[in-house]
Backbone bond lengths (Angstrom), bond angles and torsions (degrees), N, CA, C in turn:
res aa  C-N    CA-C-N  psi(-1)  N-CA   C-N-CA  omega(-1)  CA-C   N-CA-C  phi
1 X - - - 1.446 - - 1.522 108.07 -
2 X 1.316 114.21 115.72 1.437 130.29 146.81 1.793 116.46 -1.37
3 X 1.152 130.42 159.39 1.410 133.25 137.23 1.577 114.70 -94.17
4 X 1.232 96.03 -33.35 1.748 90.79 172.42 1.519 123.54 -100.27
5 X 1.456 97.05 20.93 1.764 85.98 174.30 1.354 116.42 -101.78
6 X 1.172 104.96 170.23 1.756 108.20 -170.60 1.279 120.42 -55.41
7 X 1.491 109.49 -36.68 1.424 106.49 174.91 1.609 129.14 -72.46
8 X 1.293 98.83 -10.03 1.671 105.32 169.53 1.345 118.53 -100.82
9 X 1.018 122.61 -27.32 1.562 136.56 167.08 1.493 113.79 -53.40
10 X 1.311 94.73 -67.62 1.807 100.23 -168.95 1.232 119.87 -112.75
11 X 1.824 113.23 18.44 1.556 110.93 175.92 2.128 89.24 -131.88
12 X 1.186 109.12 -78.55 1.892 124.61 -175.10 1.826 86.33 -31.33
13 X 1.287 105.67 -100.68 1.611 130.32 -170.97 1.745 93.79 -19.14
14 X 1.151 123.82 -68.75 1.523 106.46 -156.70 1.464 118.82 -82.10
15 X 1.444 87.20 -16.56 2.441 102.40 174.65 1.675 87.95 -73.14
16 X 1.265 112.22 -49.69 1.557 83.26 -169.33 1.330 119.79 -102.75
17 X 1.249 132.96 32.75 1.257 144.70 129.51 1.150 138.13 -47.71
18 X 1.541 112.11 -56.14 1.197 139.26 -170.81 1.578 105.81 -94.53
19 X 1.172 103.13 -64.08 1.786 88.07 165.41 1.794 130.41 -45.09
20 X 1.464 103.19 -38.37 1.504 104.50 163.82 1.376 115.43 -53.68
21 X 1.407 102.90 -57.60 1.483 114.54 -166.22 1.984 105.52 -47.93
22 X 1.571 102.35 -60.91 1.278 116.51 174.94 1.635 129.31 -35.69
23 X 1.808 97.24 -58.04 1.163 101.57 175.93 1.684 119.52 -67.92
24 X 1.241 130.18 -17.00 1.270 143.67 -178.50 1.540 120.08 -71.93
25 X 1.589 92.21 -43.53 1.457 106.86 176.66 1.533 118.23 -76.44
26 X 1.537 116.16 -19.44 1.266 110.48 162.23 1.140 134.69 -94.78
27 X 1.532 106.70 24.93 1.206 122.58 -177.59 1.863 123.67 70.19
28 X 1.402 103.16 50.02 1.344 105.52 -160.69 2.015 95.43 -135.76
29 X 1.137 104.84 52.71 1.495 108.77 -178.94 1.410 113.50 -50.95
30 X 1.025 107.40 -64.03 1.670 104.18 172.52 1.353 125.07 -50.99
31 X 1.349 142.62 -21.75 1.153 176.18 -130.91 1.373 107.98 -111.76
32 X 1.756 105.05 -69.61 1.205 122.64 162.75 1.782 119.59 -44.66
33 X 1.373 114.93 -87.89 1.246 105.50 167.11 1.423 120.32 -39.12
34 X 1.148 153.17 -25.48 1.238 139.08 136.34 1.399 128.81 -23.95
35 X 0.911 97.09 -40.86 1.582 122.39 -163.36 1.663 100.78 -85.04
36 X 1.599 122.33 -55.03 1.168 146.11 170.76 1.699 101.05 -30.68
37 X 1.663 90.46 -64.09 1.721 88.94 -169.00 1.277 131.63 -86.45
38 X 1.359 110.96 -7.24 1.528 131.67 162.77 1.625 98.26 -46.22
39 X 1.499 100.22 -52.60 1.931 99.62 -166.55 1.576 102.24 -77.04
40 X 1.381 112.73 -52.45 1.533 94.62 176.99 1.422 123.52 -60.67
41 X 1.277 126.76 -10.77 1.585 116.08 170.09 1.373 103.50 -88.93
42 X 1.620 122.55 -28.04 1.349 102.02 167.19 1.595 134.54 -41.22
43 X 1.940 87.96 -51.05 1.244 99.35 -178.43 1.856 127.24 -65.55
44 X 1.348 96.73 -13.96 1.601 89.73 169.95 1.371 105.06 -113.07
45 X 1.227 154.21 23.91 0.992 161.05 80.92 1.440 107.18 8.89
46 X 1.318 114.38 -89.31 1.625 122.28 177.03 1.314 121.76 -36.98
47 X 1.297 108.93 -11.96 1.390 116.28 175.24 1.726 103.26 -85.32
48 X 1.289 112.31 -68.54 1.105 122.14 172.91 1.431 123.26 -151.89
49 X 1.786 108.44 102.63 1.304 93.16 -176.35 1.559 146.80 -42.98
50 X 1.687 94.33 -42.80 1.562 91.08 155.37 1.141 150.62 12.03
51 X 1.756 85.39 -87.40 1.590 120.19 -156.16 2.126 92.03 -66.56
52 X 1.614 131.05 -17.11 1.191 134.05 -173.74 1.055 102.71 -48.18
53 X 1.686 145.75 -64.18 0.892 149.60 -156.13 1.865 102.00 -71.13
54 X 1.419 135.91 -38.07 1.130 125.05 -178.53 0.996 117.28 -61.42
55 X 1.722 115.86 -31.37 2.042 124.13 -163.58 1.374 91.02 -81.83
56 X 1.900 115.21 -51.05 1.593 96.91 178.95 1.846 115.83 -63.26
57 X 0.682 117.02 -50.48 1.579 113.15 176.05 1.817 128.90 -24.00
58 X 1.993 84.50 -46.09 1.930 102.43 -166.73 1.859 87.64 -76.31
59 X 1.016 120.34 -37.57 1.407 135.15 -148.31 1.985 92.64 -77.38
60 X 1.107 87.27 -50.92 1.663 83.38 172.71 1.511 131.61 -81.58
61 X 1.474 109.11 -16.53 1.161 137.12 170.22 1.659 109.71 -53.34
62 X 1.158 89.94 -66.18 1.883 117.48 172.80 1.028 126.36 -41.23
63 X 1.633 99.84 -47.52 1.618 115.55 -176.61 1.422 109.58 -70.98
64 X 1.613 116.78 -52.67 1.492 110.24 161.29 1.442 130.91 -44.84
65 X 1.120 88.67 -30.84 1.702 81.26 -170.27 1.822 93.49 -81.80
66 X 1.357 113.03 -43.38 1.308 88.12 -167.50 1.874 130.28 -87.43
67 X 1.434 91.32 8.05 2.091 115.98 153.04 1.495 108.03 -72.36
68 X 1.183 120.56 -28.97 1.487 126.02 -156.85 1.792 94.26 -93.39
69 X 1.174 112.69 -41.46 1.391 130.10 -175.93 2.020 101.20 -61.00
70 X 1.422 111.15 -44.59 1.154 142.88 175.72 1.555 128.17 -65.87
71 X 1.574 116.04 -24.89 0.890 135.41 160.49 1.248 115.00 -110.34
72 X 1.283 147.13 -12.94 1.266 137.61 167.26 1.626 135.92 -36.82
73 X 1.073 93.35 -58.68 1.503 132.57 160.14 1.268 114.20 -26.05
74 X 1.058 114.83 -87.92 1.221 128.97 159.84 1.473 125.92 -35.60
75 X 0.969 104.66 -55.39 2.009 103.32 166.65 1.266 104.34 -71.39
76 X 1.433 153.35 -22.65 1.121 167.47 -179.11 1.771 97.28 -64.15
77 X 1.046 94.47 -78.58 1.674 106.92 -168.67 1.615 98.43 -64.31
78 X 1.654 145.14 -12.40 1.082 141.07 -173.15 1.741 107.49 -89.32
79 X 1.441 106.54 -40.98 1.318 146.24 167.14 1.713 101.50 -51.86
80 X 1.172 130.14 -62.46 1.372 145.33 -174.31 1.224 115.73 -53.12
81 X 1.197 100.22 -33.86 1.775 116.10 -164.51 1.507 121.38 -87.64
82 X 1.493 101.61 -24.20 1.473 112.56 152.05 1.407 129.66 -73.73
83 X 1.125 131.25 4.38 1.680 130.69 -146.89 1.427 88.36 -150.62
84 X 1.535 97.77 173.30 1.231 136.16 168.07 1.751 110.08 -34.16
85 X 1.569 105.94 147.90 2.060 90.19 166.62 1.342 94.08 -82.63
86 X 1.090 146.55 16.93 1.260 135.41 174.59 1.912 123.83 -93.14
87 X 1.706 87.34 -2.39 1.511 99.44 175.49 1.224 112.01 -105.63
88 X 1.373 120.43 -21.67 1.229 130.27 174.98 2.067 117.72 -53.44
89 X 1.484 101.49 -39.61 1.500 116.97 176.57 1.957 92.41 -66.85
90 X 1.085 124.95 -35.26 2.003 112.76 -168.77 1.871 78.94 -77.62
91 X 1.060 130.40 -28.54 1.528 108.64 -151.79 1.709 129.23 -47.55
92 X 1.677 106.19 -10.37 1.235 129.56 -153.60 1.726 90.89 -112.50
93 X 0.951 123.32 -10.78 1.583 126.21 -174.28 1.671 114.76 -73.68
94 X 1.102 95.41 -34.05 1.901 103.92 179.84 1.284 114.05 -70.64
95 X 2.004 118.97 -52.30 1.164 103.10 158.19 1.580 138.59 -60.38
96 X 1.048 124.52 -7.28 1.381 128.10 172.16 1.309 116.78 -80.14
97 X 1.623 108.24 -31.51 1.504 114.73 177.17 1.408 111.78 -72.73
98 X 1.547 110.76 -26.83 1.670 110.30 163.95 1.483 123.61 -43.91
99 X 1.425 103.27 -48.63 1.425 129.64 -160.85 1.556 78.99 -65.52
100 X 1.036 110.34 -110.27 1.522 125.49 170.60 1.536 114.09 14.45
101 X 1.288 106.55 -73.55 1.807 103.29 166.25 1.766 106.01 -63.04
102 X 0.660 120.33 -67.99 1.636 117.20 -177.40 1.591 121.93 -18.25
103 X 1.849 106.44 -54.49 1.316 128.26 157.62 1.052 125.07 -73.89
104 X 1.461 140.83 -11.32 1.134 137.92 152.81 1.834 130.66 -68.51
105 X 1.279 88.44 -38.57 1.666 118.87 164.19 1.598 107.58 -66.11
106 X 1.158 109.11 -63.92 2.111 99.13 175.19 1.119 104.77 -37.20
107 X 1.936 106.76 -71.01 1.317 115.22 -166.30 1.717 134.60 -29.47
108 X 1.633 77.22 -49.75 2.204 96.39 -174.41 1.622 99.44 -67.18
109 X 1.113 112.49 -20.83 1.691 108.75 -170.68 1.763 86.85 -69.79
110 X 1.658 97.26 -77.64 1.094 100.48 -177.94 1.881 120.48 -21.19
111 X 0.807 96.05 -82.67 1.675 109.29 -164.54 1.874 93.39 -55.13
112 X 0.800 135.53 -45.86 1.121 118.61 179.89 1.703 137.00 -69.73
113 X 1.280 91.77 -23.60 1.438 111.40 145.96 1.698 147.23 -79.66
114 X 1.885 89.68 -16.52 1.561 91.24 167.64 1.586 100.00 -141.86
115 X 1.313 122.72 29.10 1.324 112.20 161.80 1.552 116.08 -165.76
116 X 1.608 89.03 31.06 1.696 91.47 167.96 1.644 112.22 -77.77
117 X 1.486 119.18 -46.39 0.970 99.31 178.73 1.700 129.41 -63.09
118 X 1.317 114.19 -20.56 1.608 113.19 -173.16 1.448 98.89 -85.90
119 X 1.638 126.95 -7.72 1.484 116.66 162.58 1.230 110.78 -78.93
120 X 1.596 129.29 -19.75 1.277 126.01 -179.50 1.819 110.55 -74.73
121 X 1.330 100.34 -41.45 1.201 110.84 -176.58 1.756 117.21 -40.61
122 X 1.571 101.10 -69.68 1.259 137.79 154.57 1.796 97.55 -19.00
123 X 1.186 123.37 -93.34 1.591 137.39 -148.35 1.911 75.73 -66.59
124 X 0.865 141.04 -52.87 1.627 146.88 178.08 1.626 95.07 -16.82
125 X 1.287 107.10 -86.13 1.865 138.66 177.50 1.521 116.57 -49.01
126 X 1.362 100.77 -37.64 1.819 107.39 -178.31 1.926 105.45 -72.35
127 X 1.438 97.93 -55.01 1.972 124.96 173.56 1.312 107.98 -48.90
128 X 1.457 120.96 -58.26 0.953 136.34 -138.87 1.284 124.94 61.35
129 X 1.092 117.12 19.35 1.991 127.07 172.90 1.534 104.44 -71.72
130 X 1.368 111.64 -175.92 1.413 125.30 170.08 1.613 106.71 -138.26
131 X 1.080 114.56 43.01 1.799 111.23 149.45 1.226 114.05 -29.77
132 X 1.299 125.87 115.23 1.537 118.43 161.81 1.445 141.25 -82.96
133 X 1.410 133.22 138.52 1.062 126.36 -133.57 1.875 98.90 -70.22
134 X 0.871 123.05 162.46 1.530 138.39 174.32 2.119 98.41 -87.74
135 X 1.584 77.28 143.60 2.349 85.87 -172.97 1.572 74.97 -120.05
136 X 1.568 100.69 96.35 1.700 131.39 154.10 1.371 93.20 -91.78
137 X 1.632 112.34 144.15 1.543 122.00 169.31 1.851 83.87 -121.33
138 X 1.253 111.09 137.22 1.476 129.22 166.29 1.244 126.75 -76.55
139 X 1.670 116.09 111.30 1.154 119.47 -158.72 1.817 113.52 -80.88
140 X 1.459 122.67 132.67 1.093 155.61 -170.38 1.647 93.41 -19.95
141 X 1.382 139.46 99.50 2.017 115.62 170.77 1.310 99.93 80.33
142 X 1.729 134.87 23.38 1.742 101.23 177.00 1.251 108.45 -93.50
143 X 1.591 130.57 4.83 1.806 115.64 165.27 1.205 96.40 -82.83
144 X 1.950 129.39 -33.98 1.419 107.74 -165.59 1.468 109.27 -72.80
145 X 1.288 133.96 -38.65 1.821 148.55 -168.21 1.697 91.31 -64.48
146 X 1.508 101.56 -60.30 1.617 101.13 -176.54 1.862 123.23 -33.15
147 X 1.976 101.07 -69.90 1.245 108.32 -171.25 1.731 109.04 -64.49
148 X 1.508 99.67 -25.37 1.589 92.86 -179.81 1.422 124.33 -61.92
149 X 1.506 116.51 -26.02 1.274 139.40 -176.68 1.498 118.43 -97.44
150 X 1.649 109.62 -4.41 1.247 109.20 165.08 1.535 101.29 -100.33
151 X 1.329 117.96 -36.79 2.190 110.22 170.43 1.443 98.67 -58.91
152 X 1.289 123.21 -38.89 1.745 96.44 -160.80 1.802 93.53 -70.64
153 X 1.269 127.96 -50.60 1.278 132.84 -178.61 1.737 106.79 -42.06
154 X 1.427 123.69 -30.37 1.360 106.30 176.06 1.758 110.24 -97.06
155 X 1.292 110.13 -24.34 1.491 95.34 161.96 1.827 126.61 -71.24
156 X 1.385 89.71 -8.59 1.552 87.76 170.73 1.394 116.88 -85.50
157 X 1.277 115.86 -15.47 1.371 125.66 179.77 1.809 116.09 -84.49
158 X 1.322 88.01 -36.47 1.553 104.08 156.43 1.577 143.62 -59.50
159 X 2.075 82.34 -19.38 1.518 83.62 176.20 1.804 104.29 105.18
160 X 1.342 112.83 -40.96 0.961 103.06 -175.87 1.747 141.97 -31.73
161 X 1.736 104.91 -84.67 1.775 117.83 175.16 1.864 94.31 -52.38
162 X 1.452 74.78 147.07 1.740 85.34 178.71 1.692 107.02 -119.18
163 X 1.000 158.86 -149.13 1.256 143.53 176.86 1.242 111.47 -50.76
164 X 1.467 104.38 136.13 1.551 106.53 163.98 1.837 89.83 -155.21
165 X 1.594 104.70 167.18 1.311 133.88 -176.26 1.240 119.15 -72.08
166 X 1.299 141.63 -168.11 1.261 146.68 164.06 1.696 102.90 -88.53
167 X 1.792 98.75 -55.94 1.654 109.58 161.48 1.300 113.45 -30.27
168 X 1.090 131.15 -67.94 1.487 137.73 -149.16 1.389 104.83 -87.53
169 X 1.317 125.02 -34.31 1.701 118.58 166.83 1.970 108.91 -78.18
170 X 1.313 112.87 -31.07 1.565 93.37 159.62 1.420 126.89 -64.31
171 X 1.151 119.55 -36.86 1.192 117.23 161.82 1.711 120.63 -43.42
172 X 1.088 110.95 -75.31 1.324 134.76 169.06 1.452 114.86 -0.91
173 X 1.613 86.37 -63.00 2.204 110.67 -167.64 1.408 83.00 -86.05
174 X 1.218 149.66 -49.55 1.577 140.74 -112.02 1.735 95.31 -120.89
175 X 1.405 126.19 -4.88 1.199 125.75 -168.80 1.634 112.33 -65.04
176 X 1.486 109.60 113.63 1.310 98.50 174.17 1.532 145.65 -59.68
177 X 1.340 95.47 -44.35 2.080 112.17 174.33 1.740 94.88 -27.72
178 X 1.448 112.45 -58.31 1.652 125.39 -147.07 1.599 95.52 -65.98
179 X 1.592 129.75 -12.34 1.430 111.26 -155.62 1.438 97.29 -100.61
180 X 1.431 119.03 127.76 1.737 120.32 178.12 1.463 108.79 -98.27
């Protein structure tokens, strides 16, 4: 779906305005964001239903890793306290290995969705084989959902976000206005 077509203008944009607005004002915050992401998965939905199951997938993917990133620490330093000071220096290694899988996981989505075929191409010309190219359709926002979900993953590593929901990080990745 368009930003300038009629159906987002004068039907999407003002339902989910007003329903936000509504549900908020009656004191139904959680409700609201519910409500929020119902429309933004609609809206990439409309692109291609499909592609729904990949954004929910990365989105939950993410979230683990970046609870896991969040809890590490903590078992780390509980872990530490029994042992050697010499275990205390690995204690910081697990969260990084989060990071690490986390960004490796965006990445492969990424690249395999927008540069599998020009790696095929490539190994095609280098081989001299004729692999034929793969008919990938490009899912609706996956560099914008991607890179967004690889910054929140390094501010989580940073320490930064402090509790948040499953709700509130779908929102987050899944927000429609943000997708160009």
């Amino acid at each position: 779906m368009s930003f300038q077509s009629y159906t987002f203008l004068f039907a999407l944009l003002p339902v989910s305005v007003a329903g936000w607005w509504l549900l908020n004002w009656r004191g139904h915050g959680r409700l609201a964001q519910g409500f929020l992401l119902v429309v933004s998965l609609a809206f990439y939905g409309k692109g291609n239903l499909a592609f729904l199951p990949l954004l929910l997938g990365s989105i939950l993917f993410n979230f683990l890793v970046g609870k896991a990133m969040g809890a590490l620490p903590l078992a780390c330093a509980v872990w530490a306290r029994y042992r050697q000071p010499l275990y205390r220096l690995f204690s910081l290694f697990p969260v990084s290995a989060a990071l690490v899988l986390g960004l490796l996981g965006n990445l492969g989505l990424l690249g395999y969705f927008k540069y599998a075929n020009f790696f095929l191409d490539n190994l095609n010309w280098l081989l001299g084989t004729s692999i034929g190219a793969l008919s990938l359709l490009l899912p609706l926002g996956i560099s914008f959902f991607t890179f967004q979900q690889i910054a929140f993953l390094v501010d989580r590593y940073r320490g930064d976000p402090a509790d948040y929901t499953l709700l509130e990080d779908a929102c987050f990745v899944s927000f429609f206005p943000c997708v160009t």
